[in-house]
Structures are given as C-alpha cells and as structure tokens.
N, C-alpha and C positions, 0 to 999 in steps of 0.2 A: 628165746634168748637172743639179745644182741648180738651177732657176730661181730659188729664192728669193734666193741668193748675190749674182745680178746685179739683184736692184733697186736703185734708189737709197735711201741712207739716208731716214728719213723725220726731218725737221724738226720738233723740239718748242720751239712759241712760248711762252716761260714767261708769259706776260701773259694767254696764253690759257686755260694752263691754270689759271691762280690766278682767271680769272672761271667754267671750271667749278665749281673746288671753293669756289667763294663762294656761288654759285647752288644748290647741292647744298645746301649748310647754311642756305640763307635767311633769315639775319640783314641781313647786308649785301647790297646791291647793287651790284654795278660795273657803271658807264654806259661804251659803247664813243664814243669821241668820237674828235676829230682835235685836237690840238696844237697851234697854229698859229701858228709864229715871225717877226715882224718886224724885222729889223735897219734901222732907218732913217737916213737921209742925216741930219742933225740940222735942216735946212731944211727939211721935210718932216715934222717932228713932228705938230706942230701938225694940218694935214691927216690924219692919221692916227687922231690922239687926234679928234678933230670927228666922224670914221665911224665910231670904233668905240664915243662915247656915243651918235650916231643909232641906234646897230642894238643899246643897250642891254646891250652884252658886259659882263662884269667881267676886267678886265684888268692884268696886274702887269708894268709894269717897271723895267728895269737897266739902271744905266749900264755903258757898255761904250767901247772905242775902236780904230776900225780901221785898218790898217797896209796904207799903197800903199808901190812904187818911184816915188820920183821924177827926173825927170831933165832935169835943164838946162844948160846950157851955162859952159864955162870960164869961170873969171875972166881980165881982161884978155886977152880976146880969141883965147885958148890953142887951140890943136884940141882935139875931142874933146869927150866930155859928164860931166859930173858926175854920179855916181847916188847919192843916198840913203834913205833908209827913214823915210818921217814917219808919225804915227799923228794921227790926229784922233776928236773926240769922236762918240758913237753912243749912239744909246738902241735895247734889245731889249725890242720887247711882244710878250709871252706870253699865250695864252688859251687854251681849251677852248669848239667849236662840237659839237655833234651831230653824225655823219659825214653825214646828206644836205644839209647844211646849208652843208660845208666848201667843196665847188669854187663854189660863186655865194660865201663869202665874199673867197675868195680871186682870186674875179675881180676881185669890187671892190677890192680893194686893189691888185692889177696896176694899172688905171687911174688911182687915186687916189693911188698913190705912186708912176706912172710905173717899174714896176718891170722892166720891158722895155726899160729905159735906163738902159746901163752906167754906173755911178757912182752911181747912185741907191739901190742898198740890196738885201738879198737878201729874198727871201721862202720861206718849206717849213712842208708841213706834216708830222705826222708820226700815226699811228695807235696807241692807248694803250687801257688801265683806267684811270678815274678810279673814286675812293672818293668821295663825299659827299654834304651833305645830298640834291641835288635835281640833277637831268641839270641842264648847263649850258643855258640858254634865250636868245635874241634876238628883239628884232621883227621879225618873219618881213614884215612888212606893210614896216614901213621897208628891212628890204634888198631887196625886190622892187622897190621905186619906184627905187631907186639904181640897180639891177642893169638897168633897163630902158633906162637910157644908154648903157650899155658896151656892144660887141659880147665875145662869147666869146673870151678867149685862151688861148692853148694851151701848156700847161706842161709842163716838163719829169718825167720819168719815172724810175724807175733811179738813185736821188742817197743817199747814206749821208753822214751826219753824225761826224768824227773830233773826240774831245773828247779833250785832252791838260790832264792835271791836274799842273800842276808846282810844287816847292816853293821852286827856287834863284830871288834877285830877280834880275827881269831876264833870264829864261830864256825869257820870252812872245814878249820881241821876236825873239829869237834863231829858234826857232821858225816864225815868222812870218817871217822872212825865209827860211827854206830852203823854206814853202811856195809864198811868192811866187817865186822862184828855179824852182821846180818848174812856175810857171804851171798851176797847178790852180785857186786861188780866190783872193779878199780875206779876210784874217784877221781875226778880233773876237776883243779877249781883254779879257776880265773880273775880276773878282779875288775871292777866297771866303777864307772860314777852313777849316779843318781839324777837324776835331773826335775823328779817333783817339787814343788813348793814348800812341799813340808820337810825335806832334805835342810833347808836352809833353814823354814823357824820353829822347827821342834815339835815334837806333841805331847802332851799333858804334862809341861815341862823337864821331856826326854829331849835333849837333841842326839836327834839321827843324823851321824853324819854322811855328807853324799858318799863316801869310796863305801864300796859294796865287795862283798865276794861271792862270787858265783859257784855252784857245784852242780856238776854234770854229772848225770848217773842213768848210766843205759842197762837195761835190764829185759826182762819178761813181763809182757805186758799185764800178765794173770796175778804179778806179784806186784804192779805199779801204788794201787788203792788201799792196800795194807802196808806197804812201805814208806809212805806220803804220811798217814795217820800214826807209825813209828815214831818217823824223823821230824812230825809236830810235838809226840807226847813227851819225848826222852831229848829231845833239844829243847823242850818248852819255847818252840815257837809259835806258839799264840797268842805270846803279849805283846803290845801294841809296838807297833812299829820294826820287831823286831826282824820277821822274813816274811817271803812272799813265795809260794811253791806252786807250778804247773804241770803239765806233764803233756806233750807233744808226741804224736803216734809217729813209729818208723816203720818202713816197707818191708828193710832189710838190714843186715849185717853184720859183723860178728866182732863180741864181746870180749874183752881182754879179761880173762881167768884167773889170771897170777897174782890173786890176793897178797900171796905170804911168801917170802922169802929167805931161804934157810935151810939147813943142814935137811936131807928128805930119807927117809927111811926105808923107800920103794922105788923099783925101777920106775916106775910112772906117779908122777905126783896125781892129786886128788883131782888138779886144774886141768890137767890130761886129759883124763879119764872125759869129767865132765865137757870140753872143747869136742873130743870125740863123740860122745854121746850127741850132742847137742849138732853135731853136723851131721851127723848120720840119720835124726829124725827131721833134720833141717826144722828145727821147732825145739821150746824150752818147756815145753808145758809140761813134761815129766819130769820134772823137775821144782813143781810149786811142791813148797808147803808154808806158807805161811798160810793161816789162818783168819780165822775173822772176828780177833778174842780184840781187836780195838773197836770193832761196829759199837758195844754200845758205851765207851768211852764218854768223858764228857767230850772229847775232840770232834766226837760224830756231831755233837749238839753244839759246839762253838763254830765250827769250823766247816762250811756249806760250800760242797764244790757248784758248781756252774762250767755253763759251756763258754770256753771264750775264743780268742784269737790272737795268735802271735803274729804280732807286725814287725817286721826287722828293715832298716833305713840304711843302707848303704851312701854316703857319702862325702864331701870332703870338709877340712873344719869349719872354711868360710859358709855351708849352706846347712851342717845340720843343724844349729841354734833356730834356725828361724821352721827346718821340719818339727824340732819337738815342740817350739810354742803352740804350732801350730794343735797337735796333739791335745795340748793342755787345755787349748781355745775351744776342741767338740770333745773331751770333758775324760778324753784318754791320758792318765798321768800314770807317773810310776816308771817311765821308760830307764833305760840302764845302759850305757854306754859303754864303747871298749876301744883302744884304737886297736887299730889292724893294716895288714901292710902288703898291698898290692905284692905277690912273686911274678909277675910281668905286666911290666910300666911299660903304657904305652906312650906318646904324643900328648892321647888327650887325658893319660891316669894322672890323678896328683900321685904324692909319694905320700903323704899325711892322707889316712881316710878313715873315716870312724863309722862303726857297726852301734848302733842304738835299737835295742830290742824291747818292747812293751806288749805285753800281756789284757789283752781286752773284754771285754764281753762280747758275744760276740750278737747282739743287736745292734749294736754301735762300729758295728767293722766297717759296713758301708758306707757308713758318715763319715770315718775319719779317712778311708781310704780315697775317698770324693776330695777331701778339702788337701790331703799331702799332694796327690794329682792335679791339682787348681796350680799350686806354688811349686810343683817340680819343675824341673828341667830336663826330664827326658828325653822328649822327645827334639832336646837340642844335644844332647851329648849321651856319651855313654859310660858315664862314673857311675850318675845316681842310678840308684835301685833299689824298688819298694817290694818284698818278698811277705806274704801272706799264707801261714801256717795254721790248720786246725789247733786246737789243744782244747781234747775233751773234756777236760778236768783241770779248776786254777780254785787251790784253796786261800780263802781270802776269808777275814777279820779284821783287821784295822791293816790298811797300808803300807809301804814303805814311803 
C-alpha cells in the first residue's frame, strides 16, 4: 500500500506564502500582527476609545448596527408573546497589535468593555500580513500598568468569522434574522460600495446596484460550513448576482450571546449559562449541533467553496481608486468598500480614509499583492496599508 495516498492533504496559507515570497525579494516587508475587532455596545464607546489612546494604538472605526429578537408581551392583555427583530446602533474598532502583544491587549479590553457580559459587544482577534511603513507599535509601559489590574481571562478558541456580501436592499436584516433563528450569534451589518464593473452594467439584465450591506457573524468554527449552506438555501443567495459569502479563521475571542431581549423567566438567562460554559471549556465545540442535512442539497452542487484570500487596502480617498483598478487589472474584482475614521489623527493620518476589502483565490494572492505594492506608497508614509487574511472557504456562483 501507498503510504503516501493516506496522508492528509497539506494546507497552504496564502498569507503565508505571499510573506515568503516578500521576504525572498526584500523590498517589502510584511509584519506578522494580530487584527483585533471590537464590536461595541454604543455605551461603552467611550471607555474603549480612553484605552486604546492610553496604549497609543492607531485605530479605524465603522459604524455598524446590531440586530437582537425581541420579545414582549401582547397587547391588551392577549396570551402569548410578541417577537420582533430591532437593530440598534454599534461602532467596529479595528487595529493591528504585534502578535506577543495581542492576548494582554485583549485582556484588557475584556475587562474594560466588560466583554464576558452578554449584551455587551463581541471581541476576536484574528492573525494576518500587514504591508506598511513600520510594525504597528503601542506603550508597552502603559498596557502593563493597566494589565496589572485585571486578572487573566480566558477566551474562546476554534471561532471562524462568516462575512456575507449582499446587494438586494434590505437583504441584511433578512439574513440576520435566520442567523438569530439559528441561535449562533448577534449580527452586525454594515454597509460598503461595490466597486466591480458589473456594479455599474448589470447582469443578465439585473442591475446590481453598487451600496452593498455587509453581515458579520462570529461563530464556532465546527458550525461555520453548515451555516454558510443555511444562509444560501433560506436567503436564496445563489442567484446571480445576488451575494458573495466567505469565511475567515480567528484565534480568539469571545462572542456576544444576548440573542433575545425580554421579560426572563430564570435567575440566569440561557445566554448566561452558555457565555459560562463556553469560557470555562475555553472552546464551543460542545455546543455544535448542527448537522449535515444541507451536504447533499442542491447548494452542495451549485455552490463550490475554494480556498481564497482576504486582501484589505487601507487608505485615503485621493489613492484608493487607483489600488482597486489596479485589482481589476490582475483580474481580483468584487472589492467593497467602507469609510472608516482614524480615532487618532496624526500629521501624516488624513481624516477621510477608506477600508476596501476583496476576497480572492488564493492562486492569484501573489499577483495582486506584487502589483498593489508596485503603486503603493508605503514605504513613503504611513496611512496606506495592505492587510492579507487566510479565508478557507469563499462560496461563489455568479459574482457581485
């Protein structure tokens, strides 16, 4: 018998390899950092933004807004309960720490945004390439004073990030509710432009138009590939043009629980219980069940993941136009746009800067990564930055 036959395949991280073959040519350097997403309670800003100019981060964020079930009681007295779906407002801060840097940031911000207290806001980080001037840096001196408050807390393991890119208005919420329905997470959805060709001349005389809305949905990664084939079959997004869905791996961090909202019947809500369980095994995995009753759907035969790559373009409005052509030119389209807004302006930050994110195959990483790096400006300033994410799984059919 072969032994070689029964290995398992081996895994190639495109992010990985585009900091080989960067390192090889030694022009650029790519800094290996961690990502680190805050979705916050909007009460809670404040205290957020306060820690992260103490520890001298540069930080961009977006507005966003997240969607609970709510549920209260009949009118005039009726049995039974009312449920509906409200969204309320949210800001997402984004940054780049150095990876030994990442678990004492992310401590502190557990504590300081009480993030082990369902309803409070999710926290993850995630592991990348960053392109630009100079490694992200903080006061090492100031998060240690902080850090010496907190005891350790222990965060979850095993979490994939599903980002669903849709064009129909009003398809977010729709979305957002078969996730909540599903009792996986709280949804955040955002809203971007478009920037492919076919944004502008339609397809099979659909016009797609460019505003797009985005939905974030942080989860267990064991339930990532039956939840993705859901939210294609019961949104019927496999018609053409209609979304775009990947899914990005996280290191770490911990999920906001607070589904539902309303009168609770138990000293501990269900969201409780679950937040405790789940820090206590520091892992979600007892807690899959979803199944594999979509594998042989027709979704499994329309709908063919691939490995791709998340490329995300930091910077300001006079210079992204000419990063996405470029995109378009080694054959990466589809990118999606957001503005987003430096919380510490420096000399050389603009105040206008836009986040552009496209989902790639990830053969063609190193192509396009080669040709943004040709027409950057990096290595003259330190606005722009070219951030390069795994994403094991991008289901695709007809484009946006």
């Amino acid at each position: 018998m072969n032994m070689e036959t029964n290995k398992p395949k081996k895994v190639v991280s495109p992010s990985r390899a585009v900091w080989r073959t960067q390192m090889d040519k030694g022009k650029y350097t790519p800094h290996r950092v961690s990502l680190i997403t805050c979705v916050v309670n909007q009460f809670l800003t404040e205290k957020i933004i306060d820690f992260l100019i103490s520890i001298e981060i540069t930080v961009y964020d977006e507005t966003g807004r997240i969607i609970r079930e709510y549920i209260r009681k009949r009118s005039f007295g009726l049995p039974g309960d009312k449920i509906t779906f409200e969204s309320s407002s949210t800001k997402l801060f984004r940054f780049t720490v150095q990876r030994q840097s990442a678990a004492a940031v992310m401590n502190a911000l557990v504590h300081i945004g009480e993030f082990h207290i369902p309803g409070r806001g999710s926290l993850y980080s995630q592991e990348l390439m960053e392109f630009s001037k100079e490694p992200p840096v903080l006061n090492t001196e100031a998060l240690t004073e902080i850090t010496k408050q907190f005891p350790e807390h222990e965060l979850i393991n095993n979490l994939a990030c599903i980002i669903c890119v849709l064009s129909d208005p009003g398809s977010g919420d729709q979305i957002a509710r078969i996730a909540l329905e599903l009792g996986i997470c709280v949804p955040v959805v955002t809203r971007g432009t478009g920037n492919d060709i076919r944004d502008q001349l339609g397809l099979i005389r659909i016009t797609i138009p460019p505003e797009k809305e985005i939905v974030h949905l942080i989860m267990p990664d064991q339930d990532s590939d039956s939840v993705i084939k859901i939210l294609i079959e019961e949104g019927k997004l496999d018609r053409p043009g209609k979304a775009f869905i990947y899914k990005t791996p996280v290191s770490s961090g911990l999920i906001d629980t607070r589904l539902k909202i309303g009168k609770q019947k138990y000293p501990a809500t269900m969201e409780q219980i679950i937040a405790a369980i789940d820090q206590l095994k520091s892992d979600t995995s007892w807690r899959k069940r979803l199944d594999t009753e979509f594998e042989k759907s027709r979704i499994t035969k329309t709908m063919k993941p691939q490995d791709n790559c998340e490329i995300s373009i930091i910077s300001d409005e006079a210079r992204i136009d000419a990063l996405r052509e470029t995109c378009l030119e080694v054959g990466a389209a589809g990118a999606v746009s957001s503005n987003v807004n430096p919380v510490l302006i420096s000399e050389e930050t603009s105040i206008t800067m836009i986040r552009s994110a496209i989902s790639i195959p990830a053969d063609i990483t190193d192509k396009v990564v080669d040709r943004l790096l040709e027409i950057s400006t990096i290595n003259e300033n330190n606005t722009e930055r070219i951030q390069v994410l795994d994403s094991p799984a991008a289901y695709v059919r007809n484009g946006l």
